[in-house]
SEBA-441969 format. One record per atom (N, C-alpha, C): x, y, z; residue in one letter. Coordinates in steps of 0.001 Angstrom, whole numbers, padded with zeros to 6 digits, always signed. Each point is the difference from the previous one (the first is absolute). Example, Ala and Ser with C-alpha at 12.3 -4.5 7.8 and 13.67 -1.06 7.14 Angstrom:
BEGIN
+013190-005690+007800A
-000890+001190+000000A
+000900+001200+000000A
-000350+001050-000720S
+000820+001190+000060S
-000770+001090+000730S
***
This chain:
BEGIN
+000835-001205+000000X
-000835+001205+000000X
+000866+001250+000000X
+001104-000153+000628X
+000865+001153+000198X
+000784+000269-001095X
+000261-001076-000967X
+000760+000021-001342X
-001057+000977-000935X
-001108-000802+000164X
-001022+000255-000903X
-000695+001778+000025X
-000109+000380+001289X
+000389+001056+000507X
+000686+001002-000612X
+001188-000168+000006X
+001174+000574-000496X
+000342+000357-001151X
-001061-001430-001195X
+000107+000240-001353X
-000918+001106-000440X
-001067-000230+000840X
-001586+000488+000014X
+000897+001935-000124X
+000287+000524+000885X
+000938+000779+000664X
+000921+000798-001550X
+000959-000785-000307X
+000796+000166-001235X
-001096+000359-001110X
-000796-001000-000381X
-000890+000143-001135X
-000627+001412+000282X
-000555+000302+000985X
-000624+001421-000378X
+000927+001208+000701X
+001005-000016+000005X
+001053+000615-000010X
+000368+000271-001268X
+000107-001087-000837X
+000139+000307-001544X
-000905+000893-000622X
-001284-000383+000049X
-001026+000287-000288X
+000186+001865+000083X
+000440+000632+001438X
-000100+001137-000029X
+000758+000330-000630X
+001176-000633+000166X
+000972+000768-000755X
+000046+000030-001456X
-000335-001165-000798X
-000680+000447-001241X
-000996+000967-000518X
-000945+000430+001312X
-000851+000965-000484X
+000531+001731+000041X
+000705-000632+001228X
+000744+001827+000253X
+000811-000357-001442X
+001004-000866-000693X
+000262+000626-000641X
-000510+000415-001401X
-001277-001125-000160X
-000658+000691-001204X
-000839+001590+000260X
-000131+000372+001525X
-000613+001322+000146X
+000766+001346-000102X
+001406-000608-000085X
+001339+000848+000048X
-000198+000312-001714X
-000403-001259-000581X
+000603-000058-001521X
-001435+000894-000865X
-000797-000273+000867X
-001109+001124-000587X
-000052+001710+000439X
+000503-000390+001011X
+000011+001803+000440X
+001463+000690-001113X
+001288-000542-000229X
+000592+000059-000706X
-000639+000417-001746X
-000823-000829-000303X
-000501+000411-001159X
-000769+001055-000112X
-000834+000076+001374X
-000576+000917-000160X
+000691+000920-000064X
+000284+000847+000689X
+000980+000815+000268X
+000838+000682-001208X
+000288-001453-000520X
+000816+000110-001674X
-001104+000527-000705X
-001631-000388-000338X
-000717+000772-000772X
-000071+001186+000209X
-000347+000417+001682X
-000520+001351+000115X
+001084+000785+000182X
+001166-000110-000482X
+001048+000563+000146X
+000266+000676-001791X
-000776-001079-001000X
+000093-000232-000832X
-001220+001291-001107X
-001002-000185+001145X
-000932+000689-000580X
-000030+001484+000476X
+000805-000195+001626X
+000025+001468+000074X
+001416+000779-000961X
+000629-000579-000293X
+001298+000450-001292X
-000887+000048-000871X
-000445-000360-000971X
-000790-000020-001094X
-000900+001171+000264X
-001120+000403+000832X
-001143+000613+000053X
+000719+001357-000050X
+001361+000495+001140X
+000947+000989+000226X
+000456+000546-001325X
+000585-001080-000938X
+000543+000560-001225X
-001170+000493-001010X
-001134-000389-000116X
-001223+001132-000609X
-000609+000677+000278X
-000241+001155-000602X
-000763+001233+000586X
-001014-000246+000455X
-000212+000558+001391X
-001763-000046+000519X
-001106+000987-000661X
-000863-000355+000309X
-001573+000910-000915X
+000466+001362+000560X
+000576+000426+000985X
+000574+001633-000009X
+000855+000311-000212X
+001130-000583-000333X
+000868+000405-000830X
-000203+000204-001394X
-000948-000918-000634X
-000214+000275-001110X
-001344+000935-000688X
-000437+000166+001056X
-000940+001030+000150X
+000430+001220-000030X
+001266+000477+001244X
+000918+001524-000005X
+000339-000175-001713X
+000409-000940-000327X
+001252+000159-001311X
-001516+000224-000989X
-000502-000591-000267X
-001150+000631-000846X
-000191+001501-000036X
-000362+000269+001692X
-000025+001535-000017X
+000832+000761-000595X
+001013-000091+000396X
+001156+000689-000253X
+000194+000371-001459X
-000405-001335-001382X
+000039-000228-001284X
-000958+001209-000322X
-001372-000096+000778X
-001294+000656-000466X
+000853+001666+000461X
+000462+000199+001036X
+000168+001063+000326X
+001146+000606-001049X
+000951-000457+000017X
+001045+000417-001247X
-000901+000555-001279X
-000903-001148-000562X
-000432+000411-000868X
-000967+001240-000223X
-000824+000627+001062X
-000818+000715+000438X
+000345+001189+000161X
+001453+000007+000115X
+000839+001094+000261X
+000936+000121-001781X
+000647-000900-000539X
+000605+000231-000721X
-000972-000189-001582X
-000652-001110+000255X
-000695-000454-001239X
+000403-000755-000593X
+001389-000541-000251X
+000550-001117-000744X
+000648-000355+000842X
+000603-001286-000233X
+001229-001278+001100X
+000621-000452-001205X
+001006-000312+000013X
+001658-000651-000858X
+000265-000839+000631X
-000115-000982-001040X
+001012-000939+000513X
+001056-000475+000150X
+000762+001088-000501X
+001529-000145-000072X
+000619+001176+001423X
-001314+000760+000200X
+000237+000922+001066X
-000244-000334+001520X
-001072-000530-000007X
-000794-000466+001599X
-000933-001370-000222X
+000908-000935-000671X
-000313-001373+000151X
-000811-000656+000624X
-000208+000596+001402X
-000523-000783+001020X
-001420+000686+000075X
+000132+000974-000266X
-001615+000660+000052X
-000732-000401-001025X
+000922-000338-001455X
-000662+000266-001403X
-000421-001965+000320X
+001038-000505+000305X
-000781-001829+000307X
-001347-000138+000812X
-000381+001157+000483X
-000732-000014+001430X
-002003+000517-001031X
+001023+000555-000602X
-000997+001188-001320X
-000545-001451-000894X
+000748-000272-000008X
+000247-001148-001441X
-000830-001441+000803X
+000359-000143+000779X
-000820-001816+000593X
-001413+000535+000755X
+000092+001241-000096X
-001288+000638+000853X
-001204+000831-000785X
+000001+000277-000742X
-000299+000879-001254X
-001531-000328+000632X
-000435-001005-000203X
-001229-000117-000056X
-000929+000534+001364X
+000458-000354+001452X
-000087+000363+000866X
+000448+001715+000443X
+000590+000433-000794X
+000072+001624+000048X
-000635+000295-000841X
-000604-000555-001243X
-000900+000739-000538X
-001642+000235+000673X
+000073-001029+000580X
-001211+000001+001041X
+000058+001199+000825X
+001393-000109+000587X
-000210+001540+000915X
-000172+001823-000602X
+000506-000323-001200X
-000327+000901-001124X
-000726+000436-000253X
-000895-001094-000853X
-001113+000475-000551X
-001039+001148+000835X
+000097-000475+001118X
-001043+001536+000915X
+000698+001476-000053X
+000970-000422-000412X
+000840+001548-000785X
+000012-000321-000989X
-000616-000157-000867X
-000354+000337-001686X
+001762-000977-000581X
+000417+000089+000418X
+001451-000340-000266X
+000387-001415-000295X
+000897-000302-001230X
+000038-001357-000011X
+001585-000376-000659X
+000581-000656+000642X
+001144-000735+000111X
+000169-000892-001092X
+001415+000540-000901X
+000242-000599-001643X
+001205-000998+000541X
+000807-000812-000530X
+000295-001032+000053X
+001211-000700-001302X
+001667+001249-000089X
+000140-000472-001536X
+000975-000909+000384X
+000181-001457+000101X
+000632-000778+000324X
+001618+000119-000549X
-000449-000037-001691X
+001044-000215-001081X
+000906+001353-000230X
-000401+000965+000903X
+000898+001558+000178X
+000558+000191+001525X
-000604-000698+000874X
+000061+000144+001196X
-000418+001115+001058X
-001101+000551-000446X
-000907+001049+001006X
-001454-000189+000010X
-000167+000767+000886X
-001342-000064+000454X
-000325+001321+000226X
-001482+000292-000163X
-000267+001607-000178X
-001243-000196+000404X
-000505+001246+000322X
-001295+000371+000707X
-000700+000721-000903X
-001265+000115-000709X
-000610+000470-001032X
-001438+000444+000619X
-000836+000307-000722X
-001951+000659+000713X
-000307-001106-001032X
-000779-000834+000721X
-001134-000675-000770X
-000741+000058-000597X
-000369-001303-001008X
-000402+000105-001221X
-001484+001152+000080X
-000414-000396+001440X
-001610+000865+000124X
+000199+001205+000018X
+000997+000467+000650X
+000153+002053-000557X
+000593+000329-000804X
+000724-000518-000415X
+001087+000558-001811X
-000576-000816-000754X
-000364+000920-000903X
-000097-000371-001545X
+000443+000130-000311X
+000372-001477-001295X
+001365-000300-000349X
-000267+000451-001495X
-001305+000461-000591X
-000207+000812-000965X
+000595+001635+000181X
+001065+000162-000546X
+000545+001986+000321X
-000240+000298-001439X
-000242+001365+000186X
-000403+000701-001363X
+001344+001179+000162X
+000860-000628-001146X
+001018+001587+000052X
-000228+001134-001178X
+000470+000957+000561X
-000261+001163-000671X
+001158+001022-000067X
-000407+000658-001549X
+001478+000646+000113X
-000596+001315+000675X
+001286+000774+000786X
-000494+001127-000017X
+001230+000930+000615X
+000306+000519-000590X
+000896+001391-000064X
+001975-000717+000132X
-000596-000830-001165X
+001094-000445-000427X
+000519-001872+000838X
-000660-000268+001212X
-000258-001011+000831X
-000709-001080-000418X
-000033-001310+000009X
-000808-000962-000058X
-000463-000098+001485X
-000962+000149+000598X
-000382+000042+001507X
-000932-001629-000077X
-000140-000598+001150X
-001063-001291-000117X
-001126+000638+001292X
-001161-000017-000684X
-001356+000535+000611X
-000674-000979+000398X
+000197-000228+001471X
-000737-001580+000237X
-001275+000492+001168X
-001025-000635+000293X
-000894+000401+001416X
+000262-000239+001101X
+001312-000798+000127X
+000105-000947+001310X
+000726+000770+001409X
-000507+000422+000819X
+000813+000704+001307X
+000146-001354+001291X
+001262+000308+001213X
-000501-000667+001304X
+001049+001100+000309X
-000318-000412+001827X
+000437+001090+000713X
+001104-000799+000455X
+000781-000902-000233X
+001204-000233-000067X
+000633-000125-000153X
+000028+000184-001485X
+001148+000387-001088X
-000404+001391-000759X
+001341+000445+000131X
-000041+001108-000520X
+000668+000313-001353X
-000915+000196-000991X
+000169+000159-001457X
+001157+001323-000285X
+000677-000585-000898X
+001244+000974-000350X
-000153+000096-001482X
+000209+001195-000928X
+000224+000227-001325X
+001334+000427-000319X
+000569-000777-000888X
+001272+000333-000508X
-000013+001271-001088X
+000700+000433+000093X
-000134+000994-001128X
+000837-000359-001352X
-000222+000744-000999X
+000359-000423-001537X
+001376-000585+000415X
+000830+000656-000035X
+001917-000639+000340X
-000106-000924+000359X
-000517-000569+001492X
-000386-000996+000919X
-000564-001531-000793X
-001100+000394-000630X
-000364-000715-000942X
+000365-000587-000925X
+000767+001025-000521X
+001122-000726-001170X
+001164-000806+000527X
-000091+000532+001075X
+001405-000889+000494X
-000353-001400+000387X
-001219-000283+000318X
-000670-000598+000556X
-000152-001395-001522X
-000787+000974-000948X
-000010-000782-001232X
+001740-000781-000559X
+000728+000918+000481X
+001428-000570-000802X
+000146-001117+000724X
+000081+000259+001571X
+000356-001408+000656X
-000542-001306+000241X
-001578+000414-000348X
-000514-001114-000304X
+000467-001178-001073X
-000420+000935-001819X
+000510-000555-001056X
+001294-000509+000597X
+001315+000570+000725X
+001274-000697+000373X
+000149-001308+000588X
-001359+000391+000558X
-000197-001725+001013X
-000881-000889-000645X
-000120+000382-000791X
-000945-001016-000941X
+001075-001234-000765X
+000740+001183-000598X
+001346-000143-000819X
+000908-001116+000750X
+000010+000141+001476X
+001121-000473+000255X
-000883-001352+000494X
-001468-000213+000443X
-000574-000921+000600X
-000455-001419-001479X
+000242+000725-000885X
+000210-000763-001332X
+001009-000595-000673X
+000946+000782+000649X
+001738-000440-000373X
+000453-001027+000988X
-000351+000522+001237X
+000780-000903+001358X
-000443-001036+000634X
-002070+000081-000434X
-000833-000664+000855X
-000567+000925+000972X
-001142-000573+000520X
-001090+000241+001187X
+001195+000095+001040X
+000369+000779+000529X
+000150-000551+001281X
+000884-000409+000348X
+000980-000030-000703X
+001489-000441-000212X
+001222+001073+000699X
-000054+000987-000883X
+001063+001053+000450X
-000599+001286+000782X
+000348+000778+000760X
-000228+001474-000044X
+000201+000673-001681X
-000839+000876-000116X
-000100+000879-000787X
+001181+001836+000209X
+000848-000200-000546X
+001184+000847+000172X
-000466+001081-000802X
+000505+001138+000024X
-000115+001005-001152X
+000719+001198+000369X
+001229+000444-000748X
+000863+001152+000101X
-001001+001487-000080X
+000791+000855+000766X
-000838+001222-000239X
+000251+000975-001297X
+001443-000501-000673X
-000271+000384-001031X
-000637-000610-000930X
-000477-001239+000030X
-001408-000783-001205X
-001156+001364+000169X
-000379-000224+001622X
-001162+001044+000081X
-000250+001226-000207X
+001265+000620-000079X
+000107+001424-000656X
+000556+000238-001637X
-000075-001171-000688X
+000393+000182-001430X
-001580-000466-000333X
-001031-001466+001101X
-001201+000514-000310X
-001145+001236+000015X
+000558+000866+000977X
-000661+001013-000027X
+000350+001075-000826X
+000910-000173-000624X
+000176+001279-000562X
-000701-000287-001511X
+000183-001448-000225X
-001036-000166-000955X
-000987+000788-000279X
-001207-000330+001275X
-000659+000777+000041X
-000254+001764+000340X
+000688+000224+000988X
-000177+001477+000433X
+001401+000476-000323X
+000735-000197-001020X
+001039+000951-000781X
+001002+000058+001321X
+001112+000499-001170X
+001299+000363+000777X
+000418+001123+000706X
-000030+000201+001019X
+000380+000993+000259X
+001042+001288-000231X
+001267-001225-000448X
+001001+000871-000436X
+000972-000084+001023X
-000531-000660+001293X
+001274-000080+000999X
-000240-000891+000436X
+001203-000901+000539X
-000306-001528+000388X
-000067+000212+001457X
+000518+001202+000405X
-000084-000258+001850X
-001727+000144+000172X
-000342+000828-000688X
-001686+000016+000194X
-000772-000892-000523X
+000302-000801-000869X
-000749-001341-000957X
+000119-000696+001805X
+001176-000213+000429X
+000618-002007+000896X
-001186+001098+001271X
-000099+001442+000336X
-000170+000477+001186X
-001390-000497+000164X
-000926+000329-001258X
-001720-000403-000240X
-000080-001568-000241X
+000762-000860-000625X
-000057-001040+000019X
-000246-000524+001836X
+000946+000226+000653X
+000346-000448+001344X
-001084+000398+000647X
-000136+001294+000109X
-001604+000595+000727X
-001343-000658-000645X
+000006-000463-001264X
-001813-000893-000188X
+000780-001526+000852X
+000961-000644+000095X
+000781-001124+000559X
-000749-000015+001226X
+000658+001321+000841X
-000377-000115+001220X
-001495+000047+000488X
-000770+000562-001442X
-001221+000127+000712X
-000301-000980+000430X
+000193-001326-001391X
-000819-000942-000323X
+000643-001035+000846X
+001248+000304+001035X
+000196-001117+000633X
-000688+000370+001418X
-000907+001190+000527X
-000970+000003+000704X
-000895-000464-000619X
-000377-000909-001022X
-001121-000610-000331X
+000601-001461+000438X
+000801-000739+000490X
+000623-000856-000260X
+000463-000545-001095X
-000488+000709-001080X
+000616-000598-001488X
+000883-000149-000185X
+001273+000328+000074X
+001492-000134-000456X
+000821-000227+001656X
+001115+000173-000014X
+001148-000185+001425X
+000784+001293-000485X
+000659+000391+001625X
+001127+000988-000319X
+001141-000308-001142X
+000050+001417-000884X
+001261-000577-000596X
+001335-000009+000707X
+000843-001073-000650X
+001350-000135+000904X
+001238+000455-000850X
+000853-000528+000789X
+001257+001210-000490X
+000343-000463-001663X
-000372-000742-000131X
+000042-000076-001534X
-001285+000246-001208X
-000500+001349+000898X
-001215+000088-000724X
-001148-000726-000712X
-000067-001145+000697X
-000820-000637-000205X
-001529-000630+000767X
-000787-000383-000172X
-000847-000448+000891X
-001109-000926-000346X
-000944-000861+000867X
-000747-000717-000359X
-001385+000116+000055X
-000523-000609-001077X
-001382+000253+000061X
-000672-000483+000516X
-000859-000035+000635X
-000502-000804+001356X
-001398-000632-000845X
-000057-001526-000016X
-001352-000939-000197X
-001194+000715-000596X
-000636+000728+001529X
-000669+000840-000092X
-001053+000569-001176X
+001480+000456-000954X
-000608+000957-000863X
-001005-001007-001085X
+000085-001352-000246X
-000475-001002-000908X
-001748+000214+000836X
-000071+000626+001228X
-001725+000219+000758X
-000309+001141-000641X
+000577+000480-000023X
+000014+001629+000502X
-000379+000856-001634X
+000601-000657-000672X
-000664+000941-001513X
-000169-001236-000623X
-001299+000503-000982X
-000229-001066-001179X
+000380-000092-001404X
+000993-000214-000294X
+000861-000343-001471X
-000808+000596-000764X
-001279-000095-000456X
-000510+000764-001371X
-000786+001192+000464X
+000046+000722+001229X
-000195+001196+000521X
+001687+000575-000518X
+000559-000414+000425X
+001518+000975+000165X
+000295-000624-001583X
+000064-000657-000766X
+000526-000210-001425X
-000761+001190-000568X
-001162+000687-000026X
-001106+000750+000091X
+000760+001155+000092X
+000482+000087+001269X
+000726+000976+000461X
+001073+000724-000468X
+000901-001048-000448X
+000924+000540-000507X
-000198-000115-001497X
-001017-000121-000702X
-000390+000219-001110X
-000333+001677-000480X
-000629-000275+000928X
-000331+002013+000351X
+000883+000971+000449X
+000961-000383+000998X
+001201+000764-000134X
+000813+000107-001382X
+000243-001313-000569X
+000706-000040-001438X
-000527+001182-000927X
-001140-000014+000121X
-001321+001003-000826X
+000593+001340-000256X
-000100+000369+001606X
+000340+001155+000099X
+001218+000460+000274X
+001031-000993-000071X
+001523+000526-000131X
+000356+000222-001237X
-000963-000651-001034X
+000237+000236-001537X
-000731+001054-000556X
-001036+000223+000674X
-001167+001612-000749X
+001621+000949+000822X
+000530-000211+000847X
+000645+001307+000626X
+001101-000215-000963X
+000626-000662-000106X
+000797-000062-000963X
+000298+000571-001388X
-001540-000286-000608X
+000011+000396-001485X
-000411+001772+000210X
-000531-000104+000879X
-000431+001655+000340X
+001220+000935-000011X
+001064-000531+000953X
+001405+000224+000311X
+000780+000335-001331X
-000413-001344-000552X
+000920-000012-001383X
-000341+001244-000885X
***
């Protein structure tokens, strides 16, 4: 009995100790998962982080109007995987969120329900002006004037030129400031002095790079044309355009002559 005892004794001695150590070998795993899942869950953004970073995209844009993607990456990805969900927040501001993948920006525009995308232009006192009905009180409408315009028309046709030569989306669009001032003089004649031709060239430059259209020029007089402008004017408005400048650089001409 006392042998028997003893075995009795050993046997569930084993017994525990097999269980402690399969309870060792499960808390171990566990441990290993939730160690596993809290690494994993840590390395992706939570619903407020990606909520601020949304904001932040919407807010940039609200303030600036366009995002680059060669400029602020992280906002314009945020613009770009979200589009649809900021247009929601939009739309109660008339406002609606464009999307150019293959250029890399994103821009803020008035919706299709207040702009009409029918414009009636008209000449008038030498101007092609576009006469549309559409107002909001949060964008504020700007008119370029004749110079402005033309400059506007040259750099377009330039980016047309070069988005046909290089591809969509491929290169920046470069352009010396003397291209742009041997195009303007095309049209609005020579002055007769080159410090005043490069001086008016540079001043419509600077206007139009408060439009975001172009970048500062750099020390090699050069600069880029920013995406942008492929929204921003419509090819057979400005071909138009500078049809009519041609017009009348040639009636002044023969008059001259």
């Amino acid at each position: 009995m006392h042998i028997q005892s003893d075995l009795f004794s050993l046997e569930k001695n084993s017994e525990h100790k097999d269980m402690a150590e399969k309870n060792f070998t499960n808390k171990i795993v566990t441990d290993n998962n939730e160690q596993q899942l809290s690494s994993s869950s840590s390395s992706l953004p939570n619903e407020h982080e990606m909520m601020q970073a949304q904001k932040q995209s919407l807010q940039e844009l609200l303030k600036y109007g366009v995002l680059y993607s060669d400029s602020k990456p992280k906002l314009y990805q945020q613009a770009s995987l979200n589009h649809v969900e900021m247009n929601q927040y939009l739309s109660a501001l008339d406002l609606k969120l464009v999307i150019d993948d293959i250029r890399g920006l994103a821009f803020l525009t008035v919706a299709d329900n207040v702009c009409d995308s029918d414009e009636e232009y008209i000449e008038n006192s030498n101007q092609i002006l576009a006469e549309d009905d559409w107002s909001h009180p949060l964008v504020r409408r700007q008119r370029l004037n004749m110079e402005q315009s033309l400059l506007l028309a040259i750099l377009r046709q330039f980016y047309v030129n070069h988005e046909q030569q290089a591809g969509i989306g491929i290169a920046p669009a470069v352009m010396s400031v003397d291209e742009v001032q041997t195009n303007l003089n095309i049209f609005l004649g020579d002055s007769g002095s080159d410090t005043k031709d490069e001086k008016r060239t540079l001043t419509l430059l600077e206007k139009l790079k408060g439009h975001g259209i172009v970048s500062e020029v750099n020390a090699q007089q050069q600069f880029t044309i920013r995406p942008i402008i492929a929204h921003l004017a419509n090819p057979t408005t400005l071909t138009a355009l500078l049809s009519h400048y041609k017009a009348l650089a040639k009636n002044a001409g023969e008059v001259n002559g």
